[in-house]
C-alpha positions as CSV (number, residue, x, y, z in Angstrom):
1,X,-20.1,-67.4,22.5
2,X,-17.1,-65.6,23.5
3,X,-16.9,-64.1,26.9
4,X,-16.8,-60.1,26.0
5,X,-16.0,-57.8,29.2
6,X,-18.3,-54.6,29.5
7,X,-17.1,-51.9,32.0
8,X,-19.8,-50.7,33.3
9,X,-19.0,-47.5,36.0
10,X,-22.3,-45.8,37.1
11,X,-21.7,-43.0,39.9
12,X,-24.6,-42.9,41.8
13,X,-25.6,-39.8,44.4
14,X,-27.5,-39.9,47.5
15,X,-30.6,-37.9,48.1
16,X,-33.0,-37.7,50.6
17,X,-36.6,-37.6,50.4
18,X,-38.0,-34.0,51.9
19,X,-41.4,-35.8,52.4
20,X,-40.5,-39.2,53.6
21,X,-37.5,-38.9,54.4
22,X,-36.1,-42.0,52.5
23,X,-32.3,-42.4,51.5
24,X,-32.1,-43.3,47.6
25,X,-29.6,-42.8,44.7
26,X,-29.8,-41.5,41.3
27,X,-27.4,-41.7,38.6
28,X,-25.0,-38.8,38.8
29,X,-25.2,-38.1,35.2
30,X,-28.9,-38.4,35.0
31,X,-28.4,-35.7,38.1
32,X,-26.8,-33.4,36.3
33,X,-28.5,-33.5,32.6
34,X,-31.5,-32.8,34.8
35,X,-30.1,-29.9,36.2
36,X,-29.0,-28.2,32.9
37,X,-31.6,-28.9,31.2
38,X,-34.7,-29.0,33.8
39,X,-36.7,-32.2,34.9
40,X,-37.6,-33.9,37.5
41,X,-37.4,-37.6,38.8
42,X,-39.6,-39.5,41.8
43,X,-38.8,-40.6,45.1
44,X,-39.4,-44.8,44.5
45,X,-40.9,-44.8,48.3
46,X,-43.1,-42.0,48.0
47,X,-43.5,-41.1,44.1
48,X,-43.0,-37.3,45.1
49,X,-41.4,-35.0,42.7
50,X,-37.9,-33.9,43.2
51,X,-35.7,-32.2,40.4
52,X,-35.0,-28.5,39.3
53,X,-37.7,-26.3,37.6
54,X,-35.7,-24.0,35.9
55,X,-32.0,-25.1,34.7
56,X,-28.7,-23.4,34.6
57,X,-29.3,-23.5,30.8
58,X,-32.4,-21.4,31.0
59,X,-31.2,-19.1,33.5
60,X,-28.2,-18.4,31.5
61,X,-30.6,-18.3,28.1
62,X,-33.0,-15.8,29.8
63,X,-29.9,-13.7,31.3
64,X,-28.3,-13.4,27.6
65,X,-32.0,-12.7,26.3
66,X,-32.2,-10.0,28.3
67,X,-28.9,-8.6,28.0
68,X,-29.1,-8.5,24.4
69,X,-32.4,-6.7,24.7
70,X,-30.8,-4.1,26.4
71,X,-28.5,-3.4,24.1
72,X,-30.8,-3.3,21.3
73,X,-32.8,-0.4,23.5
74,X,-29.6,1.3,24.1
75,X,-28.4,0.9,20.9
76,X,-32.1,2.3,19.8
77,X,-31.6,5.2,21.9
78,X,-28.2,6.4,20.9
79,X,-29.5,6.0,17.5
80,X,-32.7,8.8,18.4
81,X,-31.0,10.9,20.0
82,X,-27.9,11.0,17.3
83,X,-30.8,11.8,14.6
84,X,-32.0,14.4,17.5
85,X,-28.8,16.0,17.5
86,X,-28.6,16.1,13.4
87,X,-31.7,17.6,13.2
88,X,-30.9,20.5,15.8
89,X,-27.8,21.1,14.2
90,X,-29.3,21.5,11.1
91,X,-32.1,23.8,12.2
92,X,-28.8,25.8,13.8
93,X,-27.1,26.1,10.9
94,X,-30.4,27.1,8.5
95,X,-31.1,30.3,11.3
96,X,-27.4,30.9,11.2
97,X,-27.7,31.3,7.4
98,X,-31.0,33.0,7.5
99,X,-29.4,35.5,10.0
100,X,-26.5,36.7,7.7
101,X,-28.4,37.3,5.0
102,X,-30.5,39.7,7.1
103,X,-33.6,37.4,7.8
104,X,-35.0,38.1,11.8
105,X,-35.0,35.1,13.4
106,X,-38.6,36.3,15.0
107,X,-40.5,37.9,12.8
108,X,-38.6,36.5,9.4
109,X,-38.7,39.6,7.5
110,X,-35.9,40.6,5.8
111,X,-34.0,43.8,7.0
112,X,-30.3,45.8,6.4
113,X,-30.1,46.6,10.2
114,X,-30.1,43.3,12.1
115,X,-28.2,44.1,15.5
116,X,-30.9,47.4,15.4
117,X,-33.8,45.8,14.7
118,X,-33.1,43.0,17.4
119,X,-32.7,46.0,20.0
120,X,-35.7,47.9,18.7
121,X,-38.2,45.1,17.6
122,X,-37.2,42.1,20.0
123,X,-35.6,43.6,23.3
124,X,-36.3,40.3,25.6
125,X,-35.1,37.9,22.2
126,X,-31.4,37.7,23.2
127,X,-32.5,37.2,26.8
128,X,-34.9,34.4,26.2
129,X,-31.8,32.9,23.9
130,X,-29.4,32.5,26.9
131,X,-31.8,31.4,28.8
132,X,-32.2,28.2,26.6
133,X,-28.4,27.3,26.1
């Protein structure tokens, strides 16, 4: 059998025990995997749990779910209120056409005397118009 050489480096880190106050080491890697991804390990003394609940992985995962949540809401609302905005505009433009061709905009009946009619028929019409602007 031939003599092969296996490097072996392990970095260990320290931690103490919050319950019985025991000095141990872990295996950095092993550490840090748990960080990332969540888990926990034991204290060999007292067999109390130590580790990380929620990792920087999920905190970063729940950050970017949300995130992309609210841009599908904003993205939503843009989208309703840019068919909103169609939709008026096209009910302006229909009264607009109704109005030339001598339709009232109140009582819909057609007349040759518009600006007349308005005065004589509905007074408080041009008022309650401004008014909404």
């Amino acid at each position: 059998m031939g003599n092969a050489a296996i490097n072996l480096e392990v970095e260990l880190t320290p931690i103490n025990c919050g319950e019985c106050g025991a000095t141990y080491a872990i295996n950095e890697r092993y550490r840090r995997q748990r960080e990332e991804k969540s888990g926990f390990w034991h204290c060999p003394y007292c067999q109390t749990s130590w580790g990380y609940a929620g990792g920087e992985n999920a905190r970063l995962k729940k950050e970017l779910a949300e995130e992309k949540a609210r841009k599908e809401r904003a993205l939503a609302e843009a989208n309703n209120l840019r068919s909103v905005v169609d939709l008026e505009r096209k009910k302006a433009a229909r009264l607009k056409k109704r109005v030339a061709a001598g339709v009232c905009p109140c009582c819909h009946r057609t007349v040759s005397q518009m600006a007349r009619h308005m005065k004589t028929k509905h007074p408080d019409y041009a008022h309650t118009s401004e008014v909404s602007k």
